[in-house]
C-alpha positions in Angstrom: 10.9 -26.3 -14.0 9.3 -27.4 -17.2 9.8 -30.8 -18.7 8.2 -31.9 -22.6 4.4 -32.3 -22.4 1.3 -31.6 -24.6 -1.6 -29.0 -24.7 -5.0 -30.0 -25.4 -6.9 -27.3 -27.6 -10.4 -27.0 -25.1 -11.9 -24.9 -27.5 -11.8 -27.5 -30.2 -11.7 -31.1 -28.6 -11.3 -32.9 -32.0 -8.2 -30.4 -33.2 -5.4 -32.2 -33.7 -2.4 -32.1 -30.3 0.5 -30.3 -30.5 3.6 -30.8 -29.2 5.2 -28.3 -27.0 9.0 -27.9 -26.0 9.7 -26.2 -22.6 13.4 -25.2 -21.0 14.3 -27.8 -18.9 16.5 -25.0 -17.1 14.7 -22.0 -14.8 15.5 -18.5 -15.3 18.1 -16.9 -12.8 16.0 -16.2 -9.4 16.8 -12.8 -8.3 17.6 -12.3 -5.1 17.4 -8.6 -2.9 19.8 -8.5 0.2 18.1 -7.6 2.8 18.8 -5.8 6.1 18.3 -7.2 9.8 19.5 -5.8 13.0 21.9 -4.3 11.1 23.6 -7.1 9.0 23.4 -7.9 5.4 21.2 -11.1 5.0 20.6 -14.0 1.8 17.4 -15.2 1.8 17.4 -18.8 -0.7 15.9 -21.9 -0.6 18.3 -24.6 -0.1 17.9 -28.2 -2.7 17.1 -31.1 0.0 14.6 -29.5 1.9 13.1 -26.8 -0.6 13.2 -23.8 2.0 13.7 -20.4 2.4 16.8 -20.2 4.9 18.5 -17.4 6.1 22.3 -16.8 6.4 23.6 -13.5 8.3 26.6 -11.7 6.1 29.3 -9.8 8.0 31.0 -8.2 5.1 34.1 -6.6 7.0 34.8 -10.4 8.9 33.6 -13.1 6.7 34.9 -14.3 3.6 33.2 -16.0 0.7 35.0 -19.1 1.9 33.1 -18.8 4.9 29.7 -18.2 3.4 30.2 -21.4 1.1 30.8 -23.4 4.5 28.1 -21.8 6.1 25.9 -23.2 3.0 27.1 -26.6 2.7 27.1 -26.9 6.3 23.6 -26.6 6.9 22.8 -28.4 3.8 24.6 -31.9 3.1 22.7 -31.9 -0.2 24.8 -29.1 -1.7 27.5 -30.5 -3.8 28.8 -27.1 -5.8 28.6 -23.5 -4.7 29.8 -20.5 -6.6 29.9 -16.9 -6.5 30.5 -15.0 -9.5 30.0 -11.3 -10.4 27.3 -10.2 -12.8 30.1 -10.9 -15.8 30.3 -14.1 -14.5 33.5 -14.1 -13.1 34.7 -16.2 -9.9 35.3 -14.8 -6.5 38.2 -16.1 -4.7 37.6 -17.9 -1.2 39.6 -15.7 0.4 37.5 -12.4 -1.0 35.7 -10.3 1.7 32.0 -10.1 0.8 32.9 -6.5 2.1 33.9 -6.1 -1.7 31.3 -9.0 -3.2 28.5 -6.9 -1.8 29.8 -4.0 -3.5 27.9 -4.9 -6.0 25.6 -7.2 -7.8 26.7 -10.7 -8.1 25.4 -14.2 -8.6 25.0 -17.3 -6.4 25.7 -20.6 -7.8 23.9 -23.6 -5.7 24.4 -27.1 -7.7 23.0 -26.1 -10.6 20.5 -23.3 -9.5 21.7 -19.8 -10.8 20.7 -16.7 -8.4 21.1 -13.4 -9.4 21.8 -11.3 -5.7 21.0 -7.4 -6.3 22.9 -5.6 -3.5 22.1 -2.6 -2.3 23.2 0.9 -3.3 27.0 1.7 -2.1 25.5 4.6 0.6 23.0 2.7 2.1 25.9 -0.3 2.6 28.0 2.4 3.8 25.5 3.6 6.5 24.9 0.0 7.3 29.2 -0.4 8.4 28.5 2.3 10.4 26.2 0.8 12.6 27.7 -2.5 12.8 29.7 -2.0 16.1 30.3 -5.4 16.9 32.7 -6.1 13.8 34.2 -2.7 14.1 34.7 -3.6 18.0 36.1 -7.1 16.7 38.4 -5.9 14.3 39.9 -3.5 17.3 40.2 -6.4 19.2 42.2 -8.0 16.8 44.6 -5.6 16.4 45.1 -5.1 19.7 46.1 -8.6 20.4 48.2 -8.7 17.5 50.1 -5.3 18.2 49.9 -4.9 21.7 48.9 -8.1 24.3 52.1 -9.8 22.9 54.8 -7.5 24.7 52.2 -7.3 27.8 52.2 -10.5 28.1 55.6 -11.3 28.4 56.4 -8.4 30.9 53.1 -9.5 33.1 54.3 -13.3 32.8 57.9 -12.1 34.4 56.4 -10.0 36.8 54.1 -13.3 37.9 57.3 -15.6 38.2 58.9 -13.2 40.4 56.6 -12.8 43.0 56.4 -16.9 42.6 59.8 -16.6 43.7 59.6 -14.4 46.4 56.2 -16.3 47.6 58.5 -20.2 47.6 61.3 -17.9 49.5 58.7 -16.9 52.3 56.6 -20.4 52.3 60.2 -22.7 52.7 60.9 -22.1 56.1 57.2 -22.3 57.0 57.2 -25.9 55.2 59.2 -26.8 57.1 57.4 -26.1 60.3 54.5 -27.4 58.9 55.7 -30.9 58.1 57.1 -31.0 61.8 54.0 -30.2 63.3 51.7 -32.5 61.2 54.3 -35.3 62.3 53.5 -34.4 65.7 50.4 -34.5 65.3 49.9 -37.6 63.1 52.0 -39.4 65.9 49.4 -38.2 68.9 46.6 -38.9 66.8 47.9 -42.5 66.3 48.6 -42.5 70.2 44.9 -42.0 70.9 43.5 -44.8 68.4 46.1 -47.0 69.5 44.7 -46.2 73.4 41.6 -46.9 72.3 42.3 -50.5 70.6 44.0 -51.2 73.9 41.3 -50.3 76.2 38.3 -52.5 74.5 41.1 -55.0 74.4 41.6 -55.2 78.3 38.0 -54.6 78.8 37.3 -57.5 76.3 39.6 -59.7 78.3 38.7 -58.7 81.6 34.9 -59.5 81.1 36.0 -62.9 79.9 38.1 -63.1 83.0 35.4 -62.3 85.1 32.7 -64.3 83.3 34.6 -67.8 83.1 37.1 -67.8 85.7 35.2 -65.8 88.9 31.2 -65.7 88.3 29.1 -67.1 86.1 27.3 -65.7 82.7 23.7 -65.9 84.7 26.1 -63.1 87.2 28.0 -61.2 84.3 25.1 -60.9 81.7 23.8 -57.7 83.2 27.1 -56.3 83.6 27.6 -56.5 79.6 24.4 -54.8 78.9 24.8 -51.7 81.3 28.6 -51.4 79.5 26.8 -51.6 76.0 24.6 -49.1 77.1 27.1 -46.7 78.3 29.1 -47.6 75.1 26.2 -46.3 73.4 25.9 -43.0 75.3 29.6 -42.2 74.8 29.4 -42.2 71.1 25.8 -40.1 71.8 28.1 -37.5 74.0 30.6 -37.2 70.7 27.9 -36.4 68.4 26.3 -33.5 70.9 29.7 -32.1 71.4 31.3 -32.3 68.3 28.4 -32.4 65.8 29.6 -35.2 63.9 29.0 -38.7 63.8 31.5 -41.1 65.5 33.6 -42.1 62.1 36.8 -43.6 62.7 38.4 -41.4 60.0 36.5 -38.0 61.2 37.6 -39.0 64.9 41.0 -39.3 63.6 41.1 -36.4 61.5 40.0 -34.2 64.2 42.5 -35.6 66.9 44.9 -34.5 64.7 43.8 -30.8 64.1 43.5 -30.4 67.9 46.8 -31.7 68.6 48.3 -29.5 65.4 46.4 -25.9 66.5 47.9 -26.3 69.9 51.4 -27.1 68.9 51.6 -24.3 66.0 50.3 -22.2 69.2 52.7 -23.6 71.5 55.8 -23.0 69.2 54.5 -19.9 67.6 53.8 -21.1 63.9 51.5 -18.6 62.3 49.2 -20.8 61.2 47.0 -17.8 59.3 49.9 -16.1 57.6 51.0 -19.6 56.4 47.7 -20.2 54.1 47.3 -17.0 53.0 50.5 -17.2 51.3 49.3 -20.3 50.1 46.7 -19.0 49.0 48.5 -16.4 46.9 51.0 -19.0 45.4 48.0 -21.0 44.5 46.2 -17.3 42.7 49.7 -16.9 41.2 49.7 -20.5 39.4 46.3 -20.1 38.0 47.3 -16.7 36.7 50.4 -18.0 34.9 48.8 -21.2 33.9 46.4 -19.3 31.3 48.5 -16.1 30.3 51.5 -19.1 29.3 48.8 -20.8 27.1 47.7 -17.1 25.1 51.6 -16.8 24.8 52.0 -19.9 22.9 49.0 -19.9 21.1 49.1 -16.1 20.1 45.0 -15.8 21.2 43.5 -13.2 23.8 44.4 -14.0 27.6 41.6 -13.9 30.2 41.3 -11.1 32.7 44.2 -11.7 35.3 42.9 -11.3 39.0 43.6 -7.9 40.5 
């Protein structure tokens, strides 16, 4: 950009300096849009940074609202952008650059003037064709807004009946259930209560034995070899059962023992019962993100098979 300055006559160093005016505004920069991987693409040097950057066009999906946001998103600096035709009239924000690439136009960046030349209409017209993606994505859209609507609904009804007839099936096995793990709670509870009883007597007998019959010099051996055998009874849980000797774990498996061999003994199908759980739980999920596509009007995930 020029700016008022002088020019010194070398040829003549005692001629007298003149004074020369220069625009203080650049000529348009003209612009060629360019062509990658099938795509329209602006090539311009944004104001903060003073760089070439490249923005992607997809004339059939983006408007010139979008390129503007595209702009002033990745540069803060821009305060004002424009695009006008080659008269110098304004594009809407709602124009396709479908029809601003039709022709040539100019880009308006703060006050930097690009002229764009766009390409000839048959080379733009070759480059739809191979654009699959948008053509795919404009399918797409119509589809969801002609067809997934009505599918929706009708695969949402048939989900809720089979939800029915799933609760109908699971209520009487509940019901079983709840009995059994009752049962099973209640032995489980039996055993740790067993447990806290037999250290108790065995706590009071040794302190029967030790201050009442003998002394500790006599009892003092005793102790040891019954902390040692302790010590090999938790040992024989963890080689049996492959778990460490957890309160919690103990408890939890008592109770599984004691539920198996009830369902067994009263003939509670223990396998059909979580697979329809199972199911229920598969139904859910499946109506949990085809209600959300309903409301929403957007595109609704694959349902499982």
């Amino acid at each position: 950009m020029g700016a008022e300055g002088a020019q010194v006559n070398h040829k003549h160093p005692w001629a007298p300096i003149r004074a020369a005016l220069c625009s203080t505004t650049a000529p348009p920069t003209v612009i060629a849009v360019q062509h990658r991987h099938g795509r329209p693409v602006l090539v311009f040097p944004l104001p903060s940074r003073n760089e070439l950057c490249r923005f992607s066009v997809r004339p059939m999906l983006m408007t010139v609202g979008d390129l503007i946001s595209d702009i002033q998103r990745e540069d803060p600096g821009v305060t004002m952008v424009k695009i006008l035709t080659a008269d110098g009239g304004k594009f809407s924000s709602t124009t396709f650059m479908d029809t601003v690439l039709s022709s040539d136009f100019q880009l308006v960046i703060n006050d930097v003037v690009y002229s764009v030349h766009s390409p000839t209409r048959d080379r733009e017209s070759h480059e739809h064709v191979t654009e699959l993606e948008d053509v795919k994505t404009l399918v797409h859209m119509l589809h969801v807004a002609l067809n997934l609507p009505e599918h929706h609904m009708f695969k949402q009804k048939q989900l809720l009946e089979r939800q029915d007839a799933l609760r109908l099936q699971l209520q009487p096995l509940e019901k079983k259930r709840a009995q059994l793990a009752r049962k099973a709670d209640r032995k489980a509870m039996l055993w740790a209560y067993g447990g806290l009883a037999f250290l108790s007597v065995q706590g009071g007998v040794l302190g029967w034995l030790t201050w009442c019959l003998f002394s500790w010099d006599v009892m003092e051996p005793v102790t040891y070899f019954l902390t040692y055998a302790t010590s090999m009874c938790f040992f024989s849980y963890y080689i049996l059962t492959k778990q460490d000797c957890i309160y919690p774990d103990a408890k939890d498996r008592q109770f599984l023992q004691v539920f198996y061999r009830r369902a067994e003994i009263e003939k509670f199908d223990v396998g059909k019962y979580n697979q329809l759980k199972n199911e229920l739980a598969m139904v859910e999920n499946d109506l949990k993100r085809l209600r959300s596509p309903i409301q929403l009007q957007l595109p609704v995930e694959q349902l499982q098979q």
